[in-house]
C-alpha positions in Angstrom: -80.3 84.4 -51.0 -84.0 83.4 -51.1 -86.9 85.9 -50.7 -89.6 85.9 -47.5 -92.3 87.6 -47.0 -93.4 88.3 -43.4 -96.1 89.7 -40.9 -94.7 91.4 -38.1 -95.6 94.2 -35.3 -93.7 97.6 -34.8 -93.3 99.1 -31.7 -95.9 101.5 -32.0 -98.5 98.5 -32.4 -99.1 98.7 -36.4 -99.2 95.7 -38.3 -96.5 95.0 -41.0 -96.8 93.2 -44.0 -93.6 93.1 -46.0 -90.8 91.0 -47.8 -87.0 90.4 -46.9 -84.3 88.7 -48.3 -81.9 86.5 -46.4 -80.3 82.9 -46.5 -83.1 81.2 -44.7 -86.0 81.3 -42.7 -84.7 81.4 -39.4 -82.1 84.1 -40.5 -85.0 86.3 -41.9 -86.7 86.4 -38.5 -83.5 86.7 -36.7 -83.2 90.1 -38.3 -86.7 91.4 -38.4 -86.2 90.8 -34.6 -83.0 93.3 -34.6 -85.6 95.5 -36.3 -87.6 95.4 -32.9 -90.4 93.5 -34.9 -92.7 91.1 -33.1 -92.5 88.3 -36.1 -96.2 86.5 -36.5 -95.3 85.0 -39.6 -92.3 84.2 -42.3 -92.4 82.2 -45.7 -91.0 81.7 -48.8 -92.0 83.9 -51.7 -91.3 82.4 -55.5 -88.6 84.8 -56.9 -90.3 83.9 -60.3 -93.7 84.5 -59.4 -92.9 87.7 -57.3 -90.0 90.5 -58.5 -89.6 93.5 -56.5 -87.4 95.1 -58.7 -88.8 93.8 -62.3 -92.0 95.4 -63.5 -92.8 94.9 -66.8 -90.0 92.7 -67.4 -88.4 96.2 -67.2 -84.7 96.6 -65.2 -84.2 100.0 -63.6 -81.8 101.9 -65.8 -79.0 103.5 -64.2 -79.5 106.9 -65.0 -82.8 106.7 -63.3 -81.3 105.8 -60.5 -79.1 108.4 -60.5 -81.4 111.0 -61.1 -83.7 109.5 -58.4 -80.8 109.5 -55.9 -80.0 113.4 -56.6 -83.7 114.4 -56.3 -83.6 112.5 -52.7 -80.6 114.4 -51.8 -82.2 117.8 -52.9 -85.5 117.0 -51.2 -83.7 116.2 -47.5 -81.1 119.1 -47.9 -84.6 121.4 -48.4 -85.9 120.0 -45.0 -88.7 117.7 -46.2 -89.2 114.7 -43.8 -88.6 111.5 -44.6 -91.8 109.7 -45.6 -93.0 112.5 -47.2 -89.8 112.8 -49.8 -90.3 108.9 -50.1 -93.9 109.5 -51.1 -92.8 112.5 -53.3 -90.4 110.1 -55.2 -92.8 107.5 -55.7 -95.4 109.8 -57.4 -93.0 111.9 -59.7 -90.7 109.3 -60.9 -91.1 107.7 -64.5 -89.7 104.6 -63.8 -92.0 101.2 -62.8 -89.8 99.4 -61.1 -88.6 102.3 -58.7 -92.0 103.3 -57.9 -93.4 100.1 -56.6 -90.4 99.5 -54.2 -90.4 103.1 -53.3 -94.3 102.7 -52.2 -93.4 99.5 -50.0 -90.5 101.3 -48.9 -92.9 104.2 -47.7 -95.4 101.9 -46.1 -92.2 99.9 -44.3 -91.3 103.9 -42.6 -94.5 104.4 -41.6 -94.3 100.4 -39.6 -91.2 102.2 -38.0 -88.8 100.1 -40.1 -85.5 102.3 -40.8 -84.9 103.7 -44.3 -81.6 101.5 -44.9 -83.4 98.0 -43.7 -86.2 98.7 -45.8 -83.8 99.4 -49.0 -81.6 96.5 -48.2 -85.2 94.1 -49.4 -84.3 95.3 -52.7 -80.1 94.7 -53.3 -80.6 94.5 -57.0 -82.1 98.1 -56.6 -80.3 99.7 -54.0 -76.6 98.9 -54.0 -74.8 97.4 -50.4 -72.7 100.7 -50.4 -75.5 102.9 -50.9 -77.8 100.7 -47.9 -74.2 100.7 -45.6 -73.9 105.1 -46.2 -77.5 105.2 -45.1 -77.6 103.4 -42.3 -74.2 105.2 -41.2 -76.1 108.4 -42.0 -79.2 107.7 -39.9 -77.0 106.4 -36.9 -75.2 109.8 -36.9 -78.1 112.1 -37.5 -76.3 113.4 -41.4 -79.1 111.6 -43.5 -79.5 114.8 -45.8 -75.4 114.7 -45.9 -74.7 111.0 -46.7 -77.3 110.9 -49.5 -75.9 114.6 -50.8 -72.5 112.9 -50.7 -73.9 109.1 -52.2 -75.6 111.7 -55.2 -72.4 113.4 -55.7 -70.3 109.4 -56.1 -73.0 107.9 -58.0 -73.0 110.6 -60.6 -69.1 110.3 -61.0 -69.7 106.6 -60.9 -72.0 106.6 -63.8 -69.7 109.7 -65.6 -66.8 107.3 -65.5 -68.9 104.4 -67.1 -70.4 106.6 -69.8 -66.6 107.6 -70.5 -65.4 104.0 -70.6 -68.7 103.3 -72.9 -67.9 106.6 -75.4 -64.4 105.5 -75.3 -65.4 101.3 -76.6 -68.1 102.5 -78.8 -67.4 103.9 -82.0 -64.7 100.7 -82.1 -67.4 98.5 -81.6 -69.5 99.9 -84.4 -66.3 100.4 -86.9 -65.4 96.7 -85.7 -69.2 94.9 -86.1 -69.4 97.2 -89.8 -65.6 95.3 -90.9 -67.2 92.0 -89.8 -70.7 92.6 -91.9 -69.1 94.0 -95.0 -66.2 90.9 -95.1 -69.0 88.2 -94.9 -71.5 90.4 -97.3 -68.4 90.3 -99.6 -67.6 86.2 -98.9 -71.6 85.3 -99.8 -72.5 87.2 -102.1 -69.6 89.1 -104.7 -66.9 86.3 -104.3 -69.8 83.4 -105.1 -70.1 85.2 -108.4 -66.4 85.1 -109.6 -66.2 81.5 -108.4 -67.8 80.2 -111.0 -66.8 82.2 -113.8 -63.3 81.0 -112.8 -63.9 77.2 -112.5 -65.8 77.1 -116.2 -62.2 78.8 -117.1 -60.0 76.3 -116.4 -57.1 78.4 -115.6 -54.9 77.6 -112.3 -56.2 80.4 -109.5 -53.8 82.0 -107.9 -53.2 81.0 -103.9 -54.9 84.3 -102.7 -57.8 83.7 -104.7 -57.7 79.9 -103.6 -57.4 80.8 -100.2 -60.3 83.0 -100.4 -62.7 81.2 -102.5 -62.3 78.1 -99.5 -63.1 80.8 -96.8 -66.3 81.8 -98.7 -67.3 78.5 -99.6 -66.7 77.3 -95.7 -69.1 80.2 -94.8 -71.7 79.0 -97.3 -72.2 75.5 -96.4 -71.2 75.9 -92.6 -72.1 79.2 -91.4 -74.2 77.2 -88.8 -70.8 75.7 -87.3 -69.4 79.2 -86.9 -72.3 79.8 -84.5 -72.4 77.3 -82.8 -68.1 78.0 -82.2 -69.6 81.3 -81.4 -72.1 80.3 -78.8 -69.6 77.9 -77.6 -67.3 80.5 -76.9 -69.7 82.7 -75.1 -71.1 79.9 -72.9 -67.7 78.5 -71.8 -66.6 82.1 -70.9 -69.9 82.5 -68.9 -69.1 79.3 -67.2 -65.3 80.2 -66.7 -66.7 83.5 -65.3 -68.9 82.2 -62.5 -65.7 79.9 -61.1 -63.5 81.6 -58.3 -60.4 81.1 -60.2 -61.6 81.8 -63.6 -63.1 85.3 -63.0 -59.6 86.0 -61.4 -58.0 84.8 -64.4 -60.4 86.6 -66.5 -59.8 90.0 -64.7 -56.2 89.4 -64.3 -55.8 89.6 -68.5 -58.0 92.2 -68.3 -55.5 94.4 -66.3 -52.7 92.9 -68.4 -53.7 92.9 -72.1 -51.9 95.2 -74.5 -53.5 98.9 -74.8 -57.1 98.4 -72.9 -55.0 97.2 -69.9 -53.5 100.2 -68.7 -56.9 101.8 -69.4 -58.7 99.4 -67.5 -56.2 99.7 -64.6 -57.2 103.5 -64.2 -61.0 102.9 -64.1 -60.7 100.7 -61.5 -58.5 102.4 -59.9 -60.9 105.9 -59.8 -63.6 103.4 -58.8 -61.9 101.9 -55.9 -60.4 105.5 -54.2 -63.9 107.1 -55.2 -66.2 104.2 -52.9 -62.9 104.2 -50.6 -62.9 107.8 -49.7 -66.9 108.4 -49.6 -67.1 105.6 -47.1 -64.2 107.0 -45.0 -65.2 110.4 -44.9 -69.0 109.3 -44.1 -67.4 107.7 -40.9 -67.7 104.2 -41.9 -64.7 101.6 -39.9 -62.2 101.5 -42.0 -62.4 97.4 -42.1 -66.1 97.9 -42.7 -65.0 100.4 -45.5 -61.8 98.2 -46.9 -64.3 95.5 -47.2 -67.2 96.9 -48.7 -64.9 98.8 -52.0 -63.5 95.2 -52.3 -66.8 94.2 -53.3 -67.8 97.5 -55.5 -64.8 97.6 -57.5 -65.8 94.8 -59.3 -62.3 93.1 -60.3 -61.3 89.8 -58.6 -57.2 90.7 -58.4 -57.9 94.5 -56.5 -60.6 92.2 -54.8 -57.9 90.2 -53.0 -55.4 92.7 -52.5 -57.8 94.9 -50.9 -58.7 91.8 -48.4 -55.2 91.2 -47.7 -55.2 95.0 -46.6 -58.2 94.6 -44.5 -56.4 91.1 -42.7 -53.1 93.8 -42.7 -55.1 96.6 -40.8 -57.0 93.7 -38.2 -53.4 92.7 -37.0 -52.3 96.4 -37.0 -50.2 96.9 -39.9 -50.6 99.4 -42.8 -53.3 99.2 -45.9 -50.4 100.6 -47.8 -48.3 97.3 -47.3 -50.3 94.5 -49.5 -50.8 97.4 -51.9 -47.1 98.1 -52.2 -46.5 94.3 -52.8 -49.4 93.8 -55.4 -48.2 94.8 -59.5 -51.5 95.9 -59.7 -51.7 99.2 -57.3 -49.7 102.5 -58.9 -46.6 103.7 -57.1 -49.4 106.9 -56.7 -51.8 105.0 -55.1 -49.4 103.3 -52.8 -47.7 107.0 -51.5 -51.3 109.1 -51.6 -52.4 106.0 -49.3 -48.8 105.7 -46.7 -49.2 110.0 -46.5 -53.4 109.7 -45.7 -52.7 106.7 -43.1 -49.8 109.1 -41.6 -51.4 111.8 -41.9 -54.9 111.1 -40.4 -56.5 112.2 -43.4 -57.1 108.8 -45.4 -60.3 109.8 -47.1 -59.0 113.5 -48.3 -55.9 111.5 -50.1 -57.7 109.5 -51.6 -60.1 112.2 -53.0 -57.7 113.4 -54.3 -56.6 110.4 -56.0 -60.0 109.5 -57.3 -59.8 113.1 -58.8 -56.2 112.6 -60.8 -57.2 109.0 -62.2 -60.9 110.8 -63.0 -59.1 113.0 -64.9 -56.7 110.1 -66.8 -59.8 108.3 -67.3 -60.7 111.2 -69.3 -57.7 111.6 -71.5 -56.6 107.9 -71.7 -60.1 107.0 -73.6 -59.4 109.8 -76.1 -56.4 108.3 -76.5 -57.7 104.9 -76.9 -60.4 106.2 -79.3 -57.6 107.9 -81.5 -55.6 104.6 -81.6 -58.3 102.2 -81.5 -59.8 103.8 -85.1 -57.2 103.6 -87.1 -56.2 100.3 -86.6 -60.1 99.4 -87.3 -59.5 101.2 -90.5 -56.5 99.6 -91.3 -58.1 96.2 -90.7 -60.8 97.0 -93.0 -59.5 98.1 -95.9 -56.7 95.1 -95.5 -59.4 92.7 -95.5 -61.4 94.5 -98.3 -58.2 94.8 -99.7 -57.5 91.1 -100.0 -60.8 90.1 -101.2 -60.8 92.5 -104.1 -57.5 91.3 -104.9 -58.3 87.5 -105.1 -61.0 88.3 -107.6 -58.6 90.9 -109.6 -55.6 89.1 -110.1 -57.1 86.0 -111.6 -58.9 88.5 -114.5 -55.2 89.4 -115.6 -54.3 86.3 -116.4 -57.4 85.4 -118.5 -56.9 88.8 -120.2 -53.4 87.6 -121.1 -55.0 84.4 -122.8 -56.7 86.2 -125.2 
C-alpha cells in the first residue's frame, strides 16, 4: 500500500485537500470517485518524509486509543453532532498522533467525506474492524450504537491483553534476573577461583571443569553469543514474514507444552468477541467470517476460519471446517451449530467470548502460580551448581594440608 495525496471537489462545491492510501494511483482515484469526489489531482506522498500517524517519532498507545474510542461513544450517545465531537476529540486529547489525524479527519467531514473513509487514511490508527463497524453504523443510521458497542470490544480487547501481559510478566522479570545473576556469577566470582585453583595443581573436579570452560567461553567470546543471539532473532523475523513460516510459528504456539492451552483460549475470546460484535452490528456474515480471520491474528484459526467462509458461500455450515480443525474446542464447535440453528449466531457467541474471558482470567493465574516456581527452581539449580564447582574443589585442598 503506498500513500497519495489528492485535490478533489465535494458535492457541495468545497475544495478538498487530503491523503489516501491504496495500491496505486489509478486505484486511489477510483475510490475517491466512489466518494462522489471530482478528482483534480493525485500523487505520491514519501511515507518517510510524511507520517500521519507518527508525530514525534511517537506511536499512539493503545490505551489512548481506547480511552479516545469511549469518549467518542459517550459524546454521540449525549447527542453531539458529528463534526463537532471530532473537533471536541482533537482539542482534549493528550496524544500527538491522534490529534493531527483527528483534525484532517474533521476537515475531510466538513468536504462531505464520510467518517469511516476518512479513518480508513489512517489503518495503522484506526483498525479495518473498527473503519468496517463504522461504515455499517453510518449506512444504518446506529452511529452512536456501533461506536458504544466498538468501545465496549476494544476495552475487553485491551483487558484481555493486559491479562495475557500480567500473566508473562513477573516470569519474564524472575527469568531476565536468573540470566543476569548466572553471567554476573560466570565473569566475575568464578574468574577469581580459577586462578587460585590452577597455581594449586590439584585435579578439579568435572563440575568445576565444566564450569570454569563455560565462564572462560563467556569471557573471551561473549561477542559470539550475540551475535547467535541476533542471529536467532533475525532468522525468526525472516521465518515470520514467509506464509508458511508464520503458520508454523503459530501452529507451536497453539501446541507447546503449558502456554499452549493458554494461548488457545486467548485467541479463542478474541475470535468469538470481533465475531459476535460484527454479527450483531449487522455486518454479512462472509464479510464478518472474513474480517475476524484477519483480527485474530494467528495463521492456523486464520485458515480455518477461511475454509468456513468458502463453507458458508457454497451453503454449508461455519460449524463444519471448525468441527474438522484440532484447533477449535468441542464448545466452540456446539455454541456455533446451536447459534447457526437457532438464528442467534452473534448472542452464542457472546456468550462464548464471555466463558473463555473468564478462563482467560483463571488460566493466567494458573500460569503465573506454575510459571514461578519453576523460575525459582531454575535459579537456585543454576546458582546452585556454580557455588558447588567452586566449593567442592576447597575440600580437597583442605584435605592436603
Amino acid at each position: 500500500m503506498a500513500l497519495f495525496s489528492y485535490k478533489a471537489k465535494a458535492t457541495n462545491g468545497k475544495v478538498i485537500n487530503g491523503k489516501i492510501e491504496s495500491r496505486n494511483q489509478q486505484e486511489a482515484i477510483t475510490e475517491l470517485s466512489h466518494m462522489d469526489l471530482i478528482v483534480f489531482d493525485v500523487k505520491p506522498v514519501s511515507s518517510f518524509l510524511h507520517q500521519d500517524i507518527m508525530i514525534g517519532g511517537r506511536k499512539l498507545k493503545e490505551k489512548d486509543f481506547v480511552v479516545f474510542l469511549r469518549q467518542f461513544a459517550t459524546l454521540m450517545d449525549a447527542g453531539i453532532l458529528l463534526l463537532d465531537a471530532v473537533e471536541l476529540l482533537a482539542e482534549q486529547t493528550e496524544s500527538l498522533t491522534l490529534q493531527a489525524a483527528l483534525k484532517e479527519i474533521s476537515q475531510d467531514i466538513q468536504g462531505g467525506m464520510p467518517l469511516s473513509d476518512s479513518m480508513k487514511k489512517y489503518p495503522k490508527l484506526f483498525p479495518e474492524l473498527l473503519v468496517q463497524m463504522i461504515r455499517s453504523g453510518e449506512l444504518s443510521g446506529r452511529l452512536d450504537s456501533v461506536l458504544d458497542q466498538m468501545a465496549t470490544y476494544y476495552e475487553k480487547q485491551y483487558n484481555l491483553r493486559q491479562k495475557v501481559s500480567s500473566a508473562l510478566t513477573y516470569p519474564i522479570v524472575v527469568a531476565i534476573f536468573a540470566i543476569a545473576v548466572t553471567v554476573f556469577m560466570l565473569i566475575a566470582i568464578v574468574p577469581m577461583f580459577a586462578d587460585m585453583y590452577a597455581s594449586s595443581g590439584s585435579e578439579l573436579p568435572g563440575i568445576t571443569r565444566a564450569v570454569l570452560a563455560v565462564s572462560s567461553f563467556i569471557q573471551n567470546y561473549w561477542w559470539v553469543l550475540i551475535l547467535v543471539i541476533v542471529a536467532l532473532i533475525f532468522a525468526y523475523k525472516q521465518i515470520q514474514k514467509t506464509e508458511k513460516g508464520s503458520y508454523l510459528i503459530d501452529k507451536i504456539k497453539l501446541k507447546m507444552p503449558v502456554m499452549g492451552k493458554f494461548n488457545q483460549k486467548v485467541a479463542m475470546a478474541r475470535m468469538t468477541q470481533t465475531l459476535s460484535s460484527l454479527l450483531a452490528s449487522s455486518v454479512p456474515i462472509l464479510q464478518s467470517v472474513e474480517v475476524t480471520s484477519r483480527v485474530v491474528s494467528n495463521k492456523v484459526i486464520e485458515e480455518v476460519l477461511l475454509d468456513a467462509r468458502d463453507s458458508l458461500e457454497r451453503g454449508k455450515s461455519l460449524a463444519e471446517p471448525m468441527a474438522a480443525s484440532w484447533v477449535f474446542p468441542p464448545l466452540v464447535v456446539h455454541m456455533t451449530r446451536v447459534g447457526e440453528k437457532s438464528g442467534a449466531l452473534d448472542s452464542m457467541l457472546s456468550k462464548v467470548a464471555h466463558i473463555y474471558d473468564q478462563e482467560v482470567n483463571t488460566a493466567s493465574d494458573k500460569l503465573q502460580s506454575l510459571i514461578e516456581p519453576v523460575l525459582i527452581v531454575f535459579l537456585a539449580t543454576v546458582v546452585g551448581v556454580i557455588i558447588l564447582s567452586i566449593v567442592i574443589p576447597m575440600f580437597g585442598m583442605f584435605e592436603m594440608f
